[in-house]
OpenMM code with the backbone's topology and positions (N, CA, C; nanometers):
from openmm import Vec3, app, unit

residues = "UNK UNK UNK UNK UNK UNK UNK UNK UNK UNK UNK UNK UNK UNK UNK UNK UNK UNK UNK UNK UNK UNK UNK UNK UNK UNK UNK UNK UNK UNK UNK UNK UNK UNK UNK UNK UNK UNK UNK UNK UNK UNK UNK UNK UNK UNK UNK UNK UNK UNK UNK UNK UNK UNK UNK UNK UNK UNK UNK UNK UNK UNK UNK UNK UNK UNK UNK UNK UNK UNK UNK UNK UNK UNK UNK UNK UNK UNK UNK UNK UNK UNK UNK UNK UNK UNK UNK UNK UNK UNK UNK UNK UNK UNK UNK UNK UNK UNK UNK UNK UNK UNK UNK UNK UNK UNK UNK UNK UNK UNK UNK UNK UNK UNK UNK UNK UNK UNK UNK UNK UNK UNK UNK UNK UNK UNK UNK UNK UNK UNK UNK UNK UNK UNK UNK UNK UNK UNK UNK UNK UNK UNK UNK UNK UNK UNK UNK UNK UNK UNK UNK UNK UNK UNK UNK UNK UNK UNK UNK".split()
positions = [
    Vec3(-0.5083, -1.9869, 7.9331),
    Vec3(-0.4688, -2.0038, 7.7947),
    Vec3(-0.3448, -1.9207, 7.7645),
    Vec3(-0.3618, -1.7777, 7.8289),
    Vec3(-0.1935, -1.7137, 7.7900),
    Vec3(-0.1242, -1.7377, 7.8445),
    Vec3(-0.1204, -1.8149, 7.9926),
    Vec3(-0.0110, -1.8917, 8.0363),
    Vec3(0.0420, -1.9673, 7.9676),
    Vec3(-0.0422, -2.0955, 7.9021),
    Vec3(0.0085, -2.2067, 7.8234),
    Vec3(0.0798, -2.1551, 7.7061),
    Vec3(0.0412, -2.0480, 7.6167),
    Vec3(0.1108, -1.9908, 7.4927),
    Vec3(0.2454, -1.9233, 7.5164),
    Vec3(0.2682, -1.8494, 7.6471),
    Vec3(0.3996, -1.8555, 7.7165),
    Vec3(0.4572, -1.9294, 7.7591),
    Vec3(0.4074, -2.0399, 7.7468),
    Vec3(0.4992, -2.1841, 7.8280),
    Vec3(0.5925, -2.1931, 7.6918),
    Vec3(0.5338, -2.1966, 7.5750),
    Vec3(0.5835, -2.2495, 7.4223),
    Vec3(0.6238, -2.1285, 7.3664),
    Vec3(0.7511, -2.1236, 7.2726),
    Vec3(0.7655, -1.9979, 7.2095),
    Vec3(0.6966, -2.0507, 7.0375),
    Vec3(0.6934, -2.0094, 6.9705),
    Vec3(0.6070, -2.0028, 6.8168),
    Vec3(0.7200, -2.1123, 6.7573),
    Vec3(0.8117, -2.1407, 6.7785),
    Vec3(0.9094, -2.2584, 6.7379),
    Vec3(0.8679, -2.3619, 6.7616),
    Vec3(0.8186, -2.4057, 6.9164),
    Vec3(0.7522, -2.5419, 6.9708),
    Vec3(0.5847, -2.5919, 6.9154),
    Vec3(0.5364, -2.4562, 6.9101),
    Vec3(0.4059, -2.4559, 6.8478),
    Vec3(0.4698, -2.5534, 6.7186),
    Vec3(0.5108, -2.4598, 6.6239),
    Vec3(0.5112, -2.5227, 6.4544),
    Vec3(0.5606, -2.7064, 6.5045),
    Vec3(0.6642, -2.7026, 6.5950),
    Vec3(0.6787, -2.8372, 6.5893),
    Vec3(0.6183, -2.9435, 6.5987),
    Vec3(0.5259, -2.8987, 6.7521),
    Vec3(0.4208, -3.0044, 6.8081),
    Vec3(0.3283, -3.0142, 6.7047),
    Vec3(0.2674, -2.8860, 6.6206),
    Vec3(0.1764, -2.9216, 6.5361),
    Vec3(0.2291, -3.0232, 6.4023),
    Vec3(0.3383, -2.9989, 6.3499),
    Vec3(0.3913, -3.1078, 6.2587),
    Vec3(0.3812, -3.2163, 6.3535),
    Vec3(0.4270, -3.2299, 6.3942),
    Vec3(0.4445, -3.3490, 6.4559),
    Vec3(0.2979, -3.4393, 6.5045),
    Vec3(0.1918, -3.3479, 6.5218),
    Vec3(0.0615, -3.4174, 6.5355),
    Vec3(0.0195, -3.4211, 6.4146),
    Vec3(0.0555, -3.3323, 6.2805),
    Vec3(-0.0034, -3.3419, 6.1738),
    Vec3(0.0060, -3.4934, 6.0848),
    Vec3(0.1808, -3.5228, 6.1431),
    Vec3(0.2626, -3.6558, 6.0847),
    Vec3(0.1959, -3.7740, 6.1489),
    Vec3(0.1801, -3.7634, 6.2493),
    Vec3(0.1292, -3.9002, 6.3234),
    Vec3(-0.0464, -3.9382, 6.2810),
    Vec3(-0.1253, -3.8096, 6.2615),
    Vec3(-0.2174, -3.8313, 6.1576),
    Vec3(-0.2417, -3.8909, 6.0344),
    Vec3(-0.1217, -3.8204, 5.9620),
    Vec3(-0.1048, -3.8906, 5.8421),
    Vec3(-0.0675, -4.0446, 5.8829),
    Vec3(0.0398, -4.0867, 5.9620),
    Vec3(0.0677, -4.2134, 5.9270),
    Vec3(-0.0365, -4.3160, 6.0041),
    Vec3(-0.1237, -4.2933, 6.1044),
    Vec3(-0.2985, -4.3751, 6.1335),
    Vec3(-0.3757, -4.3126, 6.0298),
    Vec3(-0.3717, -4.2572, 5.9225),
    Vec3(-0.4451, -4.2554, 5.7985),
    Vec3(-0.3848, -4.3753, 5.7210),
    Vec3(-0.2255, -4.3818, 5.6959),
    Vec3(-0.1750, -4.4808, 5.6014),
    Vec3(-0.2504, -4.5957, 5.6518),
    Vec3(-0.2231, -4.6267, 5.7695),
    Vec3(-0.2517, -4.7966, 5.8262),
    Vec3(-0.3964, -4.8061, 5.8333),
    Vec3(-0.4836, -4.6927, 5.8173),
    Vec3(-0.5779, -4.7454, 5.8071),
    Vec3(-0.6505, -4.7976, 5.6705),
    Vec3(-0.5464, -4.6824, 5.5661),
    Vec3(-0.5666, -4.7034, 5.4255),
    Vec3(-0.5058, -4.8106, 5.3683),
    Vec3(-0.3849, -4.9142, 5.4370),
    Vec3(-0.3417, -5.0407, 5.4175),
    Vec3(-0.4773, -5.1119, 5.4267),
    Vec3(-0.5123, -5.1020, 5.5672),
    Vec3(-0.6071, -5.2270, 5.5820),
    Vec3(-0.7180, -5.2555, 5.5236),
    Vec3(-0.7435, -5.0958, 5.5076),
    Vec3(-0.8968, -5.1338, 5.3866),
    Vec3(-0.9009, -5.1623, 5.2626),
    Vec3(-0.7122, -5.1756, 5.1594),
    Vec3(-0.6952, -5.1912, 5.0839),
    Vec3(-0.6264, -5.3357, 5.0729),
    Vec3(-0.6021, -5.4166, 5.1918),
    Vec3(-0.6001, -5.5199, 5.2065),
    Vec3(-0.7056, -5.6624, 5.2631),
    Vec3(-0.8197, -5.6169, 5.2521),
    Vec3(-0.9877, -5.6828, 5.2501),
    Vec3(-1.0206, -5.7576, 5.1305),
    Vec3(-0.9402, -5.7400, 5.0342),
    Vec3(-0.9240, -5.8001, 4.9070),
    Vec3(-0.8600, -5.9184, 4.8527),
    Vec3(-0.8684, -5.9578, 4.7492),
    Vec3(-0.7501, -6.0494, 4.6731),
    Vec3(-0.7325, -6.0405, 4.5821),
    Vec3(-0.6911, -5.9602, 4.4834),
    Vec3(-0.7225, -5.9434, 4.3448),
    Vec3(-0.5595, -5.9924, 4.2591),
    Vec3(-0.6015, -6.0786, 4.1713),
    Vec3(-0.5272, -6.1540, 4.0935),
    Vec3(-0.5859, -6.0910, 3.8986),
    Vec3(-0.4631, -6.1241, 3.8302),
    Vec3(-0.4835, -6.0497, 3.6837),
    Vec3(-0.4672, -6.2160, 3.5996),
    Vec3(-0.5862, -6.2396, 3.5052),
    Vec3(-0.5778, -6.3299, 3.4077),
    Vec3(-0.5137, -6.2403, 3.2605),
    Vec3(-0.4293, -6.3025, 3.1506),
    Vec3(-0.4474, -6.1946, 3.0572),
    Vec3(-0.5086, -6.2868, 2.9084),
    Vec3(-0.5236, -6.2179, 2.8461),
    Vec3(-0.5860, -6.2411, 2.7020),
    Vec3(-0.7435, -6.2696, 2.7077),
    Vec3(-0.7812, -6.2618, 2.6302),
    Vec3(-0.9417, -6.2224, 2.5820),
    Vec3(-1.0038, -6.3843, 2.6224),
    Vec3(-0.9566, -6.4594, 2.6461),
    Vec3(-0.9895, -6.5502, 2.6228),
    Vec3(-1.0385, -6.6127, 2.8458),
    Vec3(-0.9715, -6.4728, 2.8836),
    Vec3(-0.9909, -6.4982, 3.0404),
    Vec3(-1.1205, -6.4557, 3.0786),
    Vec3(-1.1833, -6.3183, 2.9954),
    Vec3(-1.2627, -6.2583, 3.0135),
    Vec3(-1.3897, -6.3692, 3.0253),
    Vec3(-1.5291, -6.2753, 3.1078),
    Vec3(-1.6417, -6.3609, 3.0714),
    Vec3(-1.6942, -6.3579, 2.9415),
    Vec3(-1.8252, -6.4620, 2.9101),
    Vec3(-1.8420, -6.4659, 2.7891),
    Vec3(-1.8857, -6.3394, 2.7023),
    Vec3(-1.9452, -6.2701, 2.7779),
    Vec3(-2.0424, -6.1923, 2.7111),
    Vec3(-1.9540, -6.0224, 2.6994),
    Vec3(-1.7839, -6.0667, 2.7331),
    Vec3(-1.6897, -5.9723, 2.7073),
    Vec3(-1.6396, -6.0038, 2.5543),
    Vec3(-1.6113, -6.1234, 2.5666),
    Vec3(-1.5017, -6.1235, 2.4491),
    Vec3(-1.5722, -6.1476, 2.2829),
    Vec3(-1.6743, -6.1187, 2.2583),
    Vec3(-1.6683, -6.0594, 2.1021),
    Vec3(-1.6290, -5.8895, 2.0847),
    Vec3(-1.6585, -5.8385, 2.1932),
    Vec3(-1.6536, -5.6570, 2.1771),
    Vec3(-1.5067, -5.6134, 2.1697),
    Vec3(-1.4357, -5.7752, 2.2733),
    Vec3(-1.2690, -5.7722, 2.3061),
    Vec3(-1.2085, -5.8118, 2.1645),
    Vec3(-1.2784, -5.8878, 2.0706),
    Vec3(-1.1872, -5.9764, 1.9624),
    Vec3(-1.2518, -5.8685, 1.8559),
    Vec3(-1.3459, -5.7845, 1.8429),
    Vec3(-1.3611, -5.6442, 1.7109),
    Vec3(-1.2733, -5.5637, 1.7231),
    Vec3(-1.2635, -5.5248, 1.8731),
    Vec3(-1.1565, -5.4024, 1.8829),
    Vec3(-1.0245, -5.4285, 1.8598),
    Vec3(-0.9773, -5.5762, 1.9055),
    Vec3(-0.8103, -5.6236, 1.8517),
    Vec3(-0.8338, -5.6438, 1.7139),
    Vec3(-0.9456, -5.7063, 1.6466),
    Vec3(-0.8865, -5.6719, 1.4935),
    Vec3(-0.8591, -5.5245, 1.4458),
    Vec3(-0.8985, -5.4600, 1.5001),
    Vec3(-0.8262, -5.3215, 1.4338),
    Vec3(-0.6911, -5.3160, 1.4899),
    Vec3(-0.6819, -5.3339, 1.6183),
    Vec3(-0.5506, -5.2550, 1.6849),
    Vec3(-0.5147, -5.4040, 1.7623),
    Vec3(-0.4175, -5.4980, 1.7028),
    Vec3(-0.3785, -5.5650, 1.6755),
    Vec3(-0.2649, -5.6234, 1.7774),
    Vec3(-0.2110, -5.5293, 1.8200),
    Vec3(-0.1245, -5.4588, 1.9443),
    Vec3(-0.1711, -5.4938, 2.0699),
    Vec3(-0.2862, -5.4582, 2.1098),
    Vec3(-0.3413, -5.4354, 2.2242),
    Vec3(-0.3828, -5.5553, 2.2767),
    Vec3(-0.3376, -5.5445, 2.4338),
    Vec3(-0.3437, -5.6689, 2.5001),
    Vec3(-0.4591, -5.6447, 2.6093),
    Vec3(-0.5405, -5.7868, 2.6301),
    Vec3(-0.6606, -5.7217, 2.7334),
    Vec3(-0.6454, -5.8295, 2.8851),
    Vec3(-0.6283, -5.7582, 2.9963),
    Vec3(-0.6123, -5.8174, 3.1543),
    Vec3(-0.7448, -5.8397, 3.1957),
    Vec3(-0.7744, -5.8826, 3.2375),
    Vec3(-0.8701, -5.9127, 3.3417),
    Vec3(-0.8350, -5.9367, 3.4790),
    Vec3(-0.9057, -5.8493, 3.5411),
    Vec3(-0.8986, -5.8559, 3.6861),
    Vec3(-0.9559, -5.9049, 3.7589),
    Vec3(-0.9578, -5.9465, 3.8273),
    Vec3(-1.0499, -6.0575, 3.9455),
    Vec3(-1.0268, -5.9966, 4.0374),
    Vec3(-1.1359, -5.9486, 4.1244),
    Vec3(-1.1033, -5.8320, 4.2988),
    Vec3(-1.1375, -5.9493, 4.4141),
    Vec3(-1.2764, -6.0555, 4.3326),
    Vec3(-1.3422, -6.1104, 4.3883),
    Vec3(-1.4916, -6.0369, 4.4906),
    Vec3(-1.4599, -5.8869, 4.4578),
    Vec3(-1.5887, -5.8149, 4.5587),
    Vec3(-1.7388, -5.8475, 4.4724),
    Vec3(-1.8046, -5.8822, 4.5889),
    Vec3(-1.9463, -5.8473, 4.5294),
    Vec3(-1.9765, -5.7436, 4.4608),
    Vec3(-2.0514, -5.8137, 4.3340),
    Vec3(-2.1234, -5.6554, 4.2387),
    Vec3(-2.2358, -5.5503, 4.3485),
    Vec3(-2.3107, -5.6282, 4.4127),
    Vec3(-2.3822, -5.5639, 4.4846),
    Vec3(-2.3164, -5.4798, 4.5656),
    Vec3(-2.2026, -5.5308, 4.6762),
    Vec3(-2.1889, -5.4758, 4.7813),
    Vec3(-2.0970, -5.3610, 4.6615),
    Vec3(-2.0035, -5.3709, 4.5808),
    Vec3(-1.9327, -5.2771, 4.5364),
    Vec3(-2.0380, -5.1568, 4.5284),
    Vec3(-2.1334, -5.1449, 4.4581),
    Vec3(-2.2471, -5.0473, 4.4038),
    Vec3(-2.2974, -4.9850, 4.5531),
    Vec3(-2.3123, -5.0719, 4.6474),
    Vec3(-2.3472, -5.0035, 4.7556),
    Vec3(-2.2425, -4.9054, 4.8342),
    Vec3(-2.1370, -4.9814, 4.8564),
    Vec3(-2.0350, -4.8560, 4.8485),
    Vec3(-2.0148, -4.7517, 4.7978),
    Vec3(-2.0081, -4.7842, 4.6675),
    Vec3(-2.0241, -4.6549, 4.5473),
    Vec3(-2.1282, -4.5290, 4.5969),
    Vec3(-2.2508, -4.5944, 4.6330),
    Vec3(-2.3811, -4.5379, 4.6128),
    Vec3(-2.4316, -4.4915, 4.7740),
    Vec3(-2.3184, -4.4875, 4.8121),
    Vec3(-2.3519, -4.4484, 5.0215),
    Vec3(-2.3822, -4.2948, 5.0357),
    Vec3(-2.4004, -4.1849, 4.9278),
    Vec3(-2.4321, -4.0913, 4.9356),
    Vec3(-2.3026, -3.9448, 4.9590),
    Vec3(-2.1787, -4.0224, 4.9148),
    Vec3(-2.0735, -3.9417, 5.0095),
    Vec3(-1.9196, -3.9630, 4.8989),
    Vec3(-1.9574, -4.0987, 4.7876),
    Vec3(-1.8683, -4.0865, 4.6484),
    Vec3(-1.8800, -4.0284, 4.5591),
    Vec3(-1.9943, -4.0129, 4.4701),
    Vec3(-2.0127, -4.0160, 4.3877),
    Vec3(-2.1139, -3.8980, 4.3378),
    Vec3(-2.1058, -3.8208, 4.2571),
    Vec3(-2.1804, -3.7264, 4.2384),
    Vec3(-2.2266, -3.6864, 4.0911),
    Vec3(-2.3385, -3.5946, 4.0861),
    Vec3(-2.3633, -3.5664, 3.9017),
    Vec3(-2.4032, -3.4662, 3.9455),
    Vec3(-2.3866, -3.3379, 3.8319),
    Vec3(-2.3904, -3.2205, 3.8457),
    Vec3(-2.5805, -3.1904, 3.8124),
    Vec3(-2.6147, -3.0911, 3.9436),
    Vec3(-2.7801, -3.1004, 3.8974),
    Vec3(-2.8617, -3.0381, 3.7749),
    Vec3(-2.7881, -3.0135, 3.7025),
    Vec3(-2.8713, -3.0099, 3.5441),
    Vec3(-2.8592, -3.1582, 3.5158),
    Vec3(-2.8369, -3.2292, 3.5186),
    Vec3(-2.7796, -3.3953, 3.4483),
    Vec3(-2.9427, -3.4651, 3.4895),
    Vec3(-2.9759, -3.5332, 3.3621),
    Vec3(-3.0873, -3.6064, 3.3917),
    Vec3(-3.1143, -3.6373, 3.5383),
    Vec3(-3.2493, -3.6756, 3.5502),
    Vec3(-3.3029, -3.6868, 3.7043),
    Vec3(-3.3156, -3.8294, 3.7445),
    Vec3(-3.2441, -3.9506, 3.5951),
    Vec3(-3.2564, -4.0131, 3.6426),
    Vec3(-3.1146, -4.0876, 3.6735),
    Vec3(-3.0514, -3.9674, 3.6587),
    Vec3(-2.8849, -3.9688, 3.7645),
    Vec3(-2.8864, -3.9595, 3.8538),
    Vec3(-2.9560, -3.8908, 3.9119),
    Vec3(-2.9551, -3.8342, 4.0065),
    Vec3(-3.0458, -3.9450, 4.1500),
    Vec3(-2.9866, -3.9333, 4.2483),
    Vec3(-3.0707, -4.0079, 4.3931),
    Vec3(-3.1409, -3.8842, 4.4199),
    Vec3(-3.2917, -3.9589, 4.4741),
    Vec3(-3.3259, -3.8801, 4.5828),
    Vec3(-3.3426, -3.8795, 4.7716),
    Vec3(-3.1587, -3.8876, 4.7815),
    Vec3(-3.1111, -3.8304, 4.8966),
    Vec3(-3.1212, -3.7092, 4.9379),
    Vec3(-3.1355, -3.6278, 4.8803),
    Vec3(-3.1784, -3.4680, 4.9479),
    Vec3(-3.0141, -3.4415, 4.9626),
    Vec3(-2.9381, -3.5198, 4.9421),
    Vec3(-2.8054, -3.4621, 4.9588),
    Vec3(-2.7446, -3.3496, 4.8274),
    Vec3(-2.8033, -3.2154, 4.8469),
    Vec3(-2.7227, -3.1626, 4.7146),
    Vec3(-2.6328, -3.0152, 4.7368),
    Vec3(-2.5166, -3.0537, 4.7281),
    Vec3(-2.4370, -2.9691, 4.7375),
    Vec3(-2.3472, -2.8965, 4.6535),
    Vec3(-2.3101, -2.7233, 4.6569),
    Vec3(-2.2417, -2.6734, 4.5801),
    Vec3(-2.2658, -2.7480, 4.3950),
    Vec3(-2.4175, -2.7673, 4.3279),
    Vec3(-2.4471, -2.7731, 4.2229),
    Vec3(-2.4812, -2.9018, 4.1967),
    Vec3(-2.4164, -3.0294, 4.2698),
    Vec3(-2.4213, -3.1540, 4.2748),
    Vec3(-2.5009, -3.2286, 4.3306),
    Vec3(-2.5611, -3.3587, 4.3055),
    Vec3(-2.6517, -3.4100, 4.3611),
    Vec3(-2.5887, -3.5395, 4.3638),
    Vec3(-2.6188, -3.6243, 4.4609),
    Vec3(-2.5522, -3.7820, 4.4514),
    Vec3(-2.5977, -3.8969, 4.3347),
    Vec3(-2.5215, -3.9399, 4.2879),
    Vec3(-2.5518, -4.0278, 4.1856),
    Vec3(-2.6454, -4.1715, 4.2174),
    Vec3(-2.6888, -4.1603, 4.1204),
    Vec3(-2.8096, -4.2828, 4.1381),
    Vec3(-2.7455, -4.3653, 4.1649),
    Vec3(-2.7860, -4.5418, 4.1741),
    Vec3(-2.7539, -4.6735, 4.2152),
    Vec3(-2.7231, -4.7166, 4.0324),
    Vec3(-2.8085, -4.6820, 3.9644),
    Vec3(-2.8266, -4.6829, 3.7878),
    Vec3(-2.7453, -4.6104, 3.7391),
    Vec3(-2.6588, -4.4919, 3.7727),
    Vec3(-2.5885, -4.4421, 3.6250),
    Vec3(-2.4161, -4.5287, 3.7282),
    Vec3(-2.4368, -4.5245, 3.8668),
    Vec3(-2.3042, -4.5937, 3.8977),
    Vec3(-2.2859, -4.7104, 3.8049),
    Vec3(-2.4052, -4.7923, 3.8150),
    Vec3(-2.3583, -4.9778, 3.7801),
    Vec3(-2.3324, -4.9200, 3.6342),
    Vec3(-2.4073, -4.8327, 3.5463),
    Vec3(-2.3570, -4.8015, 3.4148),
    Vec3(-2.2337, -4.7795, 3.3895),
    Vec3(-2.1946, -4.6633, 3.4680),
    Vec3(-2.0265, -4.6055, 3.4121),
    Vec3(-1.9076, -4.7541, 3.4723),
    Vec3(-1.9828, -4.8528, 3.6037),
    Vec3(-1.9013, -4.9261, 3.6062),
    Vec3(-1.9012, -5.0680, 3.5621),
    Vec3(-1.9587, -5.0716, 3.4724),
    Vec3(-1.9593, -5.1962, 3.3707),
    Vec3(-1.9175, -5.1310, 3.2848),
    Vec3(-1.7742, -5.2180, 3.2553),
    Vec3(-1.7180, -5.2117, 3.0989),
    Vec3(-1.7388, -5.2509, 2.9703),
    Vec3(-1.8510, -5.3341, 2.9819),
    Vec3(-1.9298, -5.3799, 2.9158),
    Vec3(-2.0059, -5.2215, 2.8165),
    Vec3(-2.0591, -5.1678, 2.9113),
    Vec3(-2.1208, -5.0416, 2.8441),
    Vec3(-2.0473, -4.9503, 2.7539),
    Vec3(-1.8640, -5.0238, 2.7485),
    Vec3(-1.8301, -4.9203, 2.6675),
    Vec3(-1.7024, -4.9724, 2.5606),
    Vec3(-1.7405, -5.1020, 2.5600),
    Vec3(-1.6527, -5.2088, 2.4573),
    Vec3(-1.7172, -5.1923, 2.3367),
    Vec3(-1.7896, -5.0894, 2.3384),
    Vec3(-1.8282, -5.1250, 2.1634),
    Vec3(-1.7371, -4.9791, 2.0775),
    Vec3(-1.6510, -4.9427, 2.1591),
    Vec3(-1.5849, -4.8443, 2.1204),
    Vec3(-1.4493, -4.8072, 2.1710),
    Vec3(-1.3512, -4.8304, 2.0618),
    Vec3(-1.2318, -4.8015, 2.1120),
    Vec3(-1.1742, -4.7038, 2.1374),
    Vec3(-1.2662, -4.5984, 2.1675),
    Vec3(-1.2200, -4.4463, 2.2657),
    Vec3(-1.2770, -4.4839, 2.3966),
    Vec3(-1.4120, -4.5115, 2.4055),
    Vec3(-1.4423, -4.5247, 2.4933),
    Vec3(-1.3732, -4.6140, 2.6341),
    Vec3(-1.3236, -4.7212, 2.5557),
    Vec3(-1.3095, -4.8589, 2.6243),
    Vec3(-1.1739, -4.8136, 2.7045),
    Vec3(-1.0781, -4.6381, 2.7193),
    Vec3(-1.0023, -4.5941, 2.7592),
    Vec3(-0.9901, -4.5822, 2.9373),
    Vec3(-1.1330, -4.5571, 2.9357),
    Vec3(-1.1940, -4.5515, 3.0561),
    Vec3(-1.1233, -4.6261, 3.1629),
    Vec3(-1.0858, -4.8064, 3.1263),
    Vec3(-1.0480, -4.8777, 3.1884),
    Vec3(-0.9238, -4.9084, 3.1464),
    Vec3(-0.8514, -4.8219, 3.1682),
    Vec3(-0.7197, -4.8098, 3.0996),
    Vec3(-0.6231, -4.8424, 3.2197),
    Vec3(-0.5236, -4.9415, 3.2249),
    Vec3(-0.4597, -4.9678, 3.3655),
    Vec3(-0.3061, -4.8507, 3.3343),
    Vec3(-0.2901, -4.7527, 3.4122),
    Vec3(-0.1868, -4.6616, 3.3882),
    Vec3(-0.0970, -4.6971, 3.5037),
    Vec3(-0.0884, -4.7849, 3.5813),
    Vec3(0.0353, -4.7863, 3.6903),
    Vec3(0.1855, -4.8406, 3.5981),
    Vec3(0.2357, -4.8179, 3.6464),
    Vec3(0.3866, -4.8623, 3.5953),
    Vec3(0.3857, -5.0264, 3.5781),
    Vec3(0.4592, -5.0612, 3.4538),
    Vec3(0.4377, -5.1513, 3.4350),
    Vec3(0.5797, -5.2303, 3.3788),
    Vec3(0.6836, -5.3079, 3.4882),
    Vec3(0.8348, -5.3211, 3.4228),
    Vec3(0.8797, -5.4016, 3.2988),
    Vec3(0.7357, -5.4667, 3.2706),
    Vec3(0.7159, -5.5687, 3.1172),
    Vec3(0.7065, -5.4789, 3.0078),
    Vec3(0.6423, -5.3142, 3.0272),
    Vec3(0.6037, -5.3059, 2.9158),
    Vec3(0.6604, -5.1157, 2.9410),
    Vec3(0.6795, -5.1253, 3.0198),
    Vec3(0.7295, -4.9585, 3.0159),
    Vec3(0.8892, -4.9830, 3.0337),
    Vec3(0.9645, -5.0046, 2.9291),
    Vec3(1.1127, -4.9851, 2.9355),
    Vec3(1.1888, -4.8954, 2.8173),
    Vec3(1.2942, -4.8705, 2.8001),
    Vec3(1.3711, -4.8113, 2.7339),
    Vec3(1.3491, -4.8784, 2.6019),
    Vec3(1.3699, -4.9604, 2.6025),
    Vec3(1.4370, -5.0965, 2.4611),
    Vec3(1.2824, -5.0097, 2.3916),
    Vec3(1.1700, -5.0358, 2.4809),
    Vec3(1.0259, -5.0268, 2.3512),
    Vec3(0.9888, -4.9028, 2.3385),
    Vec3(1.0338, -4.8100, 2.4363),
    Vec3(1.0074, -4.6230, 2.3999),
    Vec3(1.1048, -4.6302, 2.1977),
    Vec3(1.2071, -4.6610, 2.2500),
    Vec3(1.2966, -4.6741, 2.1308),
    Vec3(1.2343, -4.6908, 2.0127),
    Vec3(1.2057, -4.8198, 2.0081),
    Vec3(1.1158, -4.9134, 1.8981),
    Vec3(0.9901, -4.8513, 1.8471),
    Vec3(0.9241, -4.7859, 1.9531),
    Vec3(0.8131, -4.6731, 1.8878),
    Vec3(0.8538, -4.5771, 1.7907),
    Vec3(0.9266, -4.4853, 1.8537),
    Vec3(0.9777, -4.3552, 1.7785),
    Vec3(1.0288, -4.4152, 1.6721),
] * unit.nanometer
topology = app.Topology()
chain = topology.addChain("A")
for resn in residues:
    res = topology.addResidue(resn, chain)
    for name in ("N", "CA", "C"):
        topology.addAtom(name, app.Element.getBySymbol(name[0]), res)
């Protein structure tokens, strides 16, 4: 071993290790392409795309705020298989004072946390559970950049 650390001076070290650190990262990217390409997800817009049992909670909240436009997303993933993902013991967590019936009993509980049930996941991820309120309904708020609606001309027009 102190042969090999004399083969390298502390310059070659830092390099080789960047250099294995980089090539990590980029078989992380391609692997994070591919699992983010298993999908198809296409956007309908207006209230009128949504399912049925969305759009009265969608047409109370636009009569107040009049403005507001609602997307619908289509991923096409199973509700089931999504929740099972969610619920593999290794996403999702609730802190262990939090009702018990948040909580799984996986025995998985770490640093205060316990894994979240199969029941409070499908809750927090139905939007449904939180259209009856227009703070709430923030939750599902799409924040990526958007070149229709994030420009100069309408920052303007606000102020």
């Amino acid at each position: 071993m102190l042969y090999f650390i004399k083969l390298f001076n502390k310059k070659t070290l830092i390099v080789v290790l960047v250099l294995c650190m980089l090539t990590y990262s980029i078989i992380g990217l391609f692997n994070a392409t591919e699992a983010a390409s298993t999908y198809t997800q296409y956007v309908k817009s207006g209230i009128e795309a949504f399912p049925e049992d969305y759009k009265n909670y969608l047409k109370e909240i636009q009569s107040y705020h009049p403005n507001w436009t609602f997307d619908a997303y289509y991923t096409g993933i199973d509700w089931n298989e999504l929740v099972a993902n969610e619920t593999d013991h290794g996403h999702n967590r609730v802190i262990n004072s939090a009702d018990p019936l948040w909580k799984c009993s996986c025995g998985n509980v770490a640093t205060g946390y316990a894994c979240a049930s199969a029941d409070i996941i499908k809750y927090y991820m139905d939007p449904r559970n939180f259209l009856s309120s227009d703070v709430k309904i923030f939750q599902f708020l799409e924040i990526s950049y958007n070149e229709k609606i994030h420009t100069v001309q309408r920052s303007i027009k606000r102020n």
